[in-house]
C-alpha positions as CSV (number, residue, x, y, z in Angstrom):
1,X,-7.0,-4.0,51.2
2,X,-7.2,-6.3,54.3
3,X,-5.5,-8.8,55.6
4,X,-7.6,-12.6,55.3
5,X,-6.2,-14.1,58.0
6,X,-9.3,-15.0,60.5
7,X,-8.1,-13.1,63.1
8,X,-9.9,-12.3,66.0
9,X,-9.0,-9.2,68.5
10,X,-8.6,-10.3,72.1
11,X,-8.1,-6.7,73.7
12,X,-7.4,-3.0,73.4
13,X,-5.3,-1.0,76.0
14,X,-5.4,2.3,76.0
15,X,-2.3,4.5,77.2
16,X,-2.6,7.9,78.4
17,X,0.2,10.2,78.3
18,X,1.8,13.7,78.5
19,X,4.1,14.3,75.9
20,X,6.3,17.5,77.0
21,X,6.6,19.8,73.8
22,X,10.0,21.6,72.7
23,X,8.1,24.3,71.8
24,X,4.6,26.0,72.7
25,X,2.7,26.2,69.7
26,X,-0.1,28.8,68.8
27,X,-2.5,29.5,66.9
28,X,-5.6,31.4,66.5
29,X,-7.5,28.8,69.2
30,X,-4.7,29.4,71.9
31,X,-1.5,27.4,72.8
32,X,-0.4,24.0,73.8
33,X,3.1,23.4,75.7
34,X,2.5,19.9,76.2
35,X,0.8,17.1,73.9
36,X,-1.7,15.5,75.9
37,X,-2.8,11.9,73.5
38,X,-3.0,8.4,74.2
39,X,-1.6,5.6,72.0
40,X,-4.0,2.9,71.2
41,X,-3.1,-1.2,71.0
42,X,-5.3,-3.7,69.6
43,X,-3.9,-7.2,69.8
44,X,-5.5,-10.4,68.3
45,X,-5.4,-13.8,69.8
46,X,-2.3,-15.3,68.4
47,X,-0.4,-11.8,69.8
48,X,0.0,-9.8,66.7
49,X,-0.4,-5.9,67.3
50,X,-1.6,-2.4,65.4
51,X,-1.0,0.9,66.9
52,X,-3.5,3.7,66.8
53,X,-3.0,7.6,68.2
54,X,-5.9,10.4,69.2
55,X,-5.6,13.9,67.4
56,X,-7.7,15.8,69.4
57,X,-6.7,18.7,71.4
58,X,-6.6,19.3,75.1
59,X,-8.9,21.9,74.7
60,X,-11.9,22.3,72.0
61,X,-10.7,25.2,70.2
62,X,-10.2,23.6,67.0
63,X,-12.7,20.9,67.3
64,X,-15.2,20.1,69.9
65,X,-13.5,16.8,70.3
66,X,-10.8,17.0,73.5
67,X,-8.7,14.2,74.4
68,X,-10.7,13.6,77.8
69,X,-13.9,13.8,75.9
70,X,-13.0,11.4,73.0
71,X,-11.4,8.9,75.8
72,X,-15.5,9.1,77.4
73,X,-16.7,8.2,73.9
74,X,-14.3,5.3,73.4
75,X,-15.1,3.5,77.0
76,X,-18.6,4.3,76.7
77,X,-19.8,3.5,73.2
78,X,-16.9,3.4,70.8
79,X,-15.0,-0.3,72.4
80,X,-18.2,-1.9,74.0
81,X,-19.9,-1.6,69.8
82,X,-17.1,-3.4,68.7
83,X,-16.8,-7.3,67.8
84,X,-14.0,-9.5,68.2
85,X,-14.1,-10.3,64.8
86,X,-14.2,-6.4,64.1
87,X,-10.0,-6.5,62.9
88,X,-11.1,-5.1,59.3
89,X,-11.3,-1.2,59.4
90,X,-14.4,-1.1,57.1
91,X,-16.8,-3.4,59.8
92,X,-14.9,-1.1,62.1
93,X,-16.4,1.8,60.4
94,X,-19.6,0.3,60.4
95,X,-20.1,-1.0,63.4
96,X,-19.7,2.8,64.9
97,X,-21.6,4.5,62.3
98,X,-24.6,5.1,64.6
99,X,-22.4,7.3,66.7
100,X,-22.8,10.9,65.4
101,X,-19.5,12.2,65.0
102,X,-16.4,12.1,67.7
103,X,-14.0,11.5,64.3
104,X,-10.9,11.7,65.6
105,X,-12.0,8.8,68.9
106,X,-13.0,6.3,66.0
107,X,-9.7,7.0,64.1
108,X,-7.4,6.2,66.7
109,X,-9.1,3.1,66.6
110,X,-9.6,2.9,63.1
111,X,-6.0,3.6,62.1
112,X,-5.0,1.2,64.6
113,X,-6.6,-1.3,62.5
114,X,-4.7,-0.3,59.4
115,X,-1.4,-1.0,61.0
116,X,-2.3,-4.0,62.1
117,X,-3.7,-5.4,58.8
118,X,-0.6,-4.5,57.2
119,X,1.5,-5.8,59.3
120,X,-0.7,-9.1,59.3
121,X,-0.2,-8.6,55.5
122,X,3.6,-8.4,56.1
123,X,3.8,-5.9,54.0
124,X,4.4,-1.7,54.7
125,X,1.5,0.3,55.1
126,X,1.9,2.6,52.2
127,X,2.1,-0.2,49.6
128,X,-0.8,-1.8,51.4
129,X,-3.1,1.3,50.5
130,X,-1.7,1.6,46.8
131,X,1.4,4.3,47.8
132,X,3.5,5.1,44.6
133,X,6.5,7.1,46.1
134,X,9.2,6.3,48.4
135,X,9.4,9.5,50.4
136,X,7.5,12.6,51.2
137,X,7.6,16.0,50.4
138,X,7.9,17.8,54.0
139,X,6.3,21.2,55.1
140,X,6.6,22.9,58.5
141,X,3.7,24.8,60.1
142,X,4.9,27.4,62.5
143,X,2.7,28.9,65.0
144,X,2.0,32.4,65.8
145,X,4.9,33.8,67.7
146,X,5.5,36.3,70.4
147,X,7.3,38.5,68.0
148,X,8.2,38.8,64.0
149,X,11.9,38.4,64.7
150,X,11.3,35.1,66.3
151,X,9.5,34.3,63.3
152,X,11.7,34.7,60.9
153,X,14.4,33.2,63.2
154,X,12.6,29.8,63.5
155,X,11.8,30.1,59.3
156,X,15.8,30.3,59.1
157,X,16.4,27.5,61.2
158,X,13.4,25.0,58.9
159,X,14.7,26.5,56.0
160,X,18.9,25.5,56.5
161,X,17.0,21.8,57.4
162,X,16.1,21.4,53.9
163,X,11.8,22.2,54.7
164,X,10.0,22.8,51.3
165,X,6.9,24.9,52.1
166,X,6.8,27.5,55.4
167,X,2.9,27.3,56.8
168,X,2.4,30.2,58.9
169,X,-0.6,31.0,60.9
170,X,-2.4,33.5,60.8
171,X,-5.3,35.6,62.3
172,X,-7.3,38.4,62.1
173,X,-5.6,41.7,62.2
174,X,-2.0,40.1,62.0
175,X,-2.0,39.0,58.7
176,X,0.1,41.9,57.0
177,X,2.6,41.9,60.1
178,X,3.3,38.4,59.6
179,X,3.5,37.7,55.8
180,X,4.8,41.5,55.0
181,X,7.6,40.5,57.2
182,X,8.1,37.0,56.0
183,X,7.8,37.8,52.3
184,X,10.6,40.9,52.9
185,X,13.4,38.2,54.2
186,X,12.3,35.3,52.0
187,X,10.8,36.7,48.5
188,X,11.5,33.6,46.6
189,X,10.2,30.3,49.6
190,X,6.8,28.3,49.1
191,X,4.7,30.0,51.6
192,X,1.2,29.5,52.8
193,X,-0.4,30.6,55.1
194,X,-3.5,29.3,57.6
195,X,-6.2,30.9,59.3
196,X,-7.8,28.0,61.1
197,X,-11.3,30.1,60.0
198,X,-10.7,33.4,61.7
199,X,-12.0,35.5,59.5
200,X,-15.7,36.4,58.6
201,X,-17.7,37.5,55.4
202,X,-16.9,41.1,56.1
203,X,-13.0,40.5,55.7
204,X,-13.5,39.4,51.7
205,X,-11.9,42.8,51.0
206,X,-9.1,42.1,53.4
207,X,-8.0,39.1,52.0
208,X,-7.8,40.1,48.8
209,X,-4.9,42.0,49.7
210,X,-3.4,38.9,50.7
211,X,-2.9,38.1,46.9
212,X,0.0,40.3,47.0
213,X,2.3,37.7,49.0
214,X,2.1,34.9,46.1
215,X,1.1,32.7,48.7
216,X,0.7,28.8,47.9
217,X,-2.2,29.1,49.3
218,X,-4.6,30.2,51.9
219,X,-5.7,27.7,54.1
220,X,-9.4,27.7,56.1
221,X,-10.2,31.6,56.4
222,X,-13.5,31.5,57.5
223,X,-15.3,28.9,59.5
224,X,-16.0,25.2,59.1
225,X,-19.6,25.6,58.1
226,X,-19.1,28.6,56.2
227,X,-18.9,26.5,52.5
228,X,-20.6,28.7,50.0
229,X,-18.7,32.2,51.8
230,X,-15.3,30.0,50.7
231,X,-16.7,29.6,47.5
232,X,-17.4,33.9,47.0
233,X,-13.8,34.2,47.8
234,X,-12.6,31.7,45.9
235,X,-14.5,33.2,42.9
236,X,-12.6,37.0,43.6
237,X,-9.4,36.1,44.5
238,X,-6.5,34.7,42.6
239,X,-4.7,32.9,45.9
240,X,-5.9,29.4,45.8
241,X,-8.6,28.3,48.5
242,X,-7.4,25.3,50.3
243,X,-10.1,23.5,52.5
244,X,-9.3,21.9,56.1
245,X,-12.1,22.0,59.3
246,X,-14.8,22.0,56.8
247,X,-13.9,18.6,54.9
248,X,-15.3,16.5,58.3
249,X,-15.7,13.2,55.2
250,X,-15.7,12.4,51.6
251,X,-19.6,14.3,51.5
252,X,-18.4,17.9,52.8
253,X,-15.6,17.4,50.5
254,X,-17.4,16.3,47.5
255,X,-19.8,19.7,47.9
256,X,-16.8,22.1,48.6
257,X,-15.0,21.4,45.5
258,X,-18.7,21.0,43.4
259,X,-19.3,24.5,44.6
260,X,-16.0,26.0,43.8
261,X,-15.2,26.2,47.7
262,X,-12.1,23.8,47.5
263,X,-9.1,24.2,45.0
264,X,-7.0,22.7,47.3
265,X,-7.9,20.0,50.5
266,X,-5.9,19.4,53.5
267,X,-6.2,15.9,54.4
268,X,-5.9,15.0,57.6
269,X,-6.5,11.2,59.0
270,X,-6.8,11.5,62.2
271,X,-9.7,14.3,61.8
272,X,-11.9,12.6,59.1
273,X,-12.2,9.6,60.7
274,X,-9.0,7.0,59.5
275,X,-8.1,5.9,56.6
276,X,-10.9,4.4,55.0
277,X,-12.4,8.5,54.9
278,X,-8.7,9.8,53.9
279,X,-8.7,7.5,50.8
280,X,-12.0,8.4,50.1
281,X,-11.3,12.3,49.9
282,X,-8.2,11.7,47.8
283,X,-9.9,9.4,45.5
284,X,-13.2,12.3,45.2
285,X,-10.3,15.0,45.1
286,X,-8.2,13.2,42.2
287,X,-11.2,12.5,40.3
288,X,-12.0,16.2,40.0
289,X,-8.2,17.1,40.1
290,X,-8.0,19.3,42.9
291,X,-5.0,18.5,44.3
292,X,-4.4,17.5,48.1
293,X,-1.6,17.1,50.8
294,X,-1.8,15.6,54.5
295,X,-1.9,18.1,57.6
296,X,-0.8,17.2,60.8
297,X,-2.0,17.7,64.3
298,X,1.2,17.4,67.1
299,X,1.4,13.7,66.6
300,X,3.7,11.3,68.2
301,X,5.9,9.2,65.7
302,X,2.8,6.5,65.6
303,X,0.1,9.5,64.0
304,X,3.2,10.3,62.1
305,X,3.8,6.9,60.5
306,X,0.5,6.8,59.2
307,X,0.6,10.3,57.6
308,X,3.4,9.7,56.2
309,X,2.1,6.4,54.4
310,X,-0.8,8.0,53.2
311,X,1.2,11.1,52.0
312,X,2.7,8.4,49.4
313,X,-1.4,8.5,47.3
314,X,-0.8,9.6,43.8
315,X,-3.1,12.6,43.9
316,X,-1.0,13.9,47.4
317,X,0.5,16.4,45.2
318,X,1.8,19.6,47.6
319,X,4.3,19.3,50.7
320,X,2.5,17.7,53.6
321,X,2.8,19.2,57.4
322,X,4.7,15.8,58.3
323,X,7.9,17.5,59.9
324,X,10.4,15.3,62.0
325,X,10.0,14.2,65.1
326,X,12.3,16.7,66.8
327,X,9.9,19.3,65.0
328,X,8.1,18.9,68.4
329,X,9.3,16.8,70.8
330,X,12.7,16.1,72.8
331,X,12.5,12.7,72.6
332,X,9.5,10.9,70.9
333,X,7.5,7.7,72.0
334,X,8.9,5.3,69.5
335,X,12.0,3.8,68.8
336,X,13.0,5.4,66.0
337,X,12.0,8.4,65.1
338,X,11.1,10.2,62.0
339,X,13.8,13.0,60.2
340,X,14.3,14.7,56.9
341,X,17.0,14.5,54.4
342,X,18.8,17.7,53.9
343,X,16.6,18.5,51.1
344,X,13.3,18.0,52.7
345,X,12.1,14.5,52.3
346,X,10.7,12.2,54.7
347,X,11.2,7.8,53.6
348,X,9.2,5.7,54.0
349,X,10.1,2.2,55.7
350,X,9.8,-0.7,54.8
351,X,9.0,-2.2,57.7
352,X,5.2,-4.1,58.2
353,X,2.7,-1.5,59.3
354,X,3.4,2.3,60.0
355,X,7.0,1.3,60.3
356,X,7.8,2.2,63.9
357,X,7.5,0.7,67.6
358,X,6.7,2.0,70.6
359,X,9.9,3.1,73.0
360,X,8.5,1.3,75.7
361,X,10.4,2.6,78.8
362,X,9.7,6.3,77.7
363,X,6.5,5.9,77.0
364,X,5.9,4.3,80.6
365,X,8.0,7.2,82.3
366,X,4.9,10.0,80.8
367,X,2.1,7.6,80.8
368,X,-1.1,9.2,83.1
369,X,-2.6,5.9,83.0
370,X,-3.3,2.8,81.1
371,X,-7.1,0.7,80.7
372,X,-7.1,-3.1,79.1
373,X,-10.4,-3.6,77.0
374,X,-11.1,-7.5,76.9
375,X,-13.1,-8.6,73.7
């Protein structure tokens, strides 16, 4: 699934930006008012060009990976590894596989190089991985509020634009607040809920009460490494387990779901690694049919357009956290920016590549900073 075309790379630029939110979000690892990314180029000789965009947060809550970190790792060791023949994701991959982790910094490469074999290809990037629909199921992920009322305020207002599933997060010693409340005004709406791994072996008893709110699912109670304490409350409870920080690559996922940890995995590209370990996972995930959908992580419209080509895999079977762009932002960084039908789909484009371009005046205006990478 590349593009034989001979092409070598002649730079990467690197753009740093601050991405003012609409809306802080929060969750169990703090808040973020403002997206703090930058939006990776790669551009071959005869001027043809892939975009790429860094998940990691400002601060390492959720992941050790930060955005100032990951942008250390790339100048360092992640560019000056790569070839100028390096355009095909998988000698991408390789050629970086001696660096021990920093995911989501090889990604924004990575993807980058999906996009721009696709568009090399000519052809959109979801048909260029195997996609089989034409538009996505879409799910909102609300953070954890100041209040309930504002909660179910902000529910009402995803719910009139036509969202399928409500995400809420959760954490310990709020969880009956929030989804007693939530449950009381919406009986009858797909809910799940996410604890980004707050909770701890001890509360087994506690979420067992959670089985009560016919949730979806319940998304990463306890921590990353805790695999086989996933797998206990899998066995107990009758909510289904749905994996997310602990599937780091197609290995952690493969064990979770041979163990009974994973009945459900949260896919999400930019934290795995790319593409190449987001196909991977579906594939392993499909072949034991456990089904998946793709999470998001505050992207810009360019993270966006590659979760929503990958959200188009056969085996992506549950509403994916790929929202709109005004979800977030007041204005994105590309030129056209992603919405939802009134009855919750995201389509896909049929444009080369992820489908979008970079609103170049904008995305001056909030850039930090911006580095040029000769190869």
């Amino acid at each position: 699934m590349t593009a034989e075309h001979g092409e070598e790379l002649k730079r990467i630029v690197i753009h740093r930006i601050s991405l003012p939110l609409k809306h802080p979000f929060r969750t169990s690892f703090g808040v973020e008012d403002t997206k703090h990314t930058y939006i990776v180029e790669v551009e071959t000789r005869s001027g043809e060009v892939g975009y790429g965009e860094c998940v990691a947060g400002a601060f390492p809550g959720y992941s050790y990976e930060t955005i100032d970190v990951d942008l250390q790792i790339l100048d360092k060791y992640i560019i000056p590894s790569m070839e100028p023949d390096t355009t095909d994701p998988a000698k991408f991959v390789k050629s970086v596989d001696w660096i021990n982790g920093y995911n989501m910094a090889k990604a924004s490469i990575e993807m980058a190089l999906w996009d721009l074999n696709a568009r090399l290809a000519g052809e959109p990037l979801y048909k260029f991985i195997g996609g089989v629909r034409t538009k996505v199921s879409a799910g909102v992920s609300m953070g954890i509020q100041k209040n309930i009322n504002t909660l179910l305020k902000r529910i009402e207002k995803f719910l009139e634009r036509g969202y399928q599933r409500i995400k809420v997060k959760i954490k310990r010693g709020l969880e009956h607040d929030i989804l007693e409340s939530v449950r009381r005004e919406y009986p009858d709406i797909k809910l799940s809920a996410d604890a980004n791994g707050d909770y701890l072996k001890e509360d087994i008893p506690r979420l067992l009460e959670l089985d009560r709110y016919q949730l979806m699912y319940l998304e990463q109670p306890f921590p990353y490494w805790s695999i086989t304490t996933h797998a206990e409350l899998a066995e107990k409870m009758e909510t289904k387990i749905c994996l997310d920080e602990t599937i780091i690559n197609r290995y952690t996922a493969s064990e979770a779901i041979k163990i009974g940890a994973a009945e459900i995995i949260n896919i999400k590209p930019g934290r795995v690694g790319g593409f190449s370990e987001s196909i991977a996972i579906h594939n392993i995930s499909e072949r034991h049919d456990v089904p998946v959908w793709i999470g998001g992580m505050l992207e810009t419209g360019v993270g966006r357009g590659f979760n929503v080509s990958i959200a188009t895999l056969p085996n992506v079977r549950l509403p994916s956290d790929i929202s709109a762009s005004d979800r977030y932002f007041k204005r994105d960084v590309v030129t056209e920016p992603w919405s939802i039908d009134n009855s919750g789909w995201i389509h896909v484009r049929n444009k080369p590549g992820i489908g979008v371009e970079i609103d170049w005046p904008y995305l001056e205006k909030i850039r930090l900073w911006r580095k040029v990478y000769s190869l």
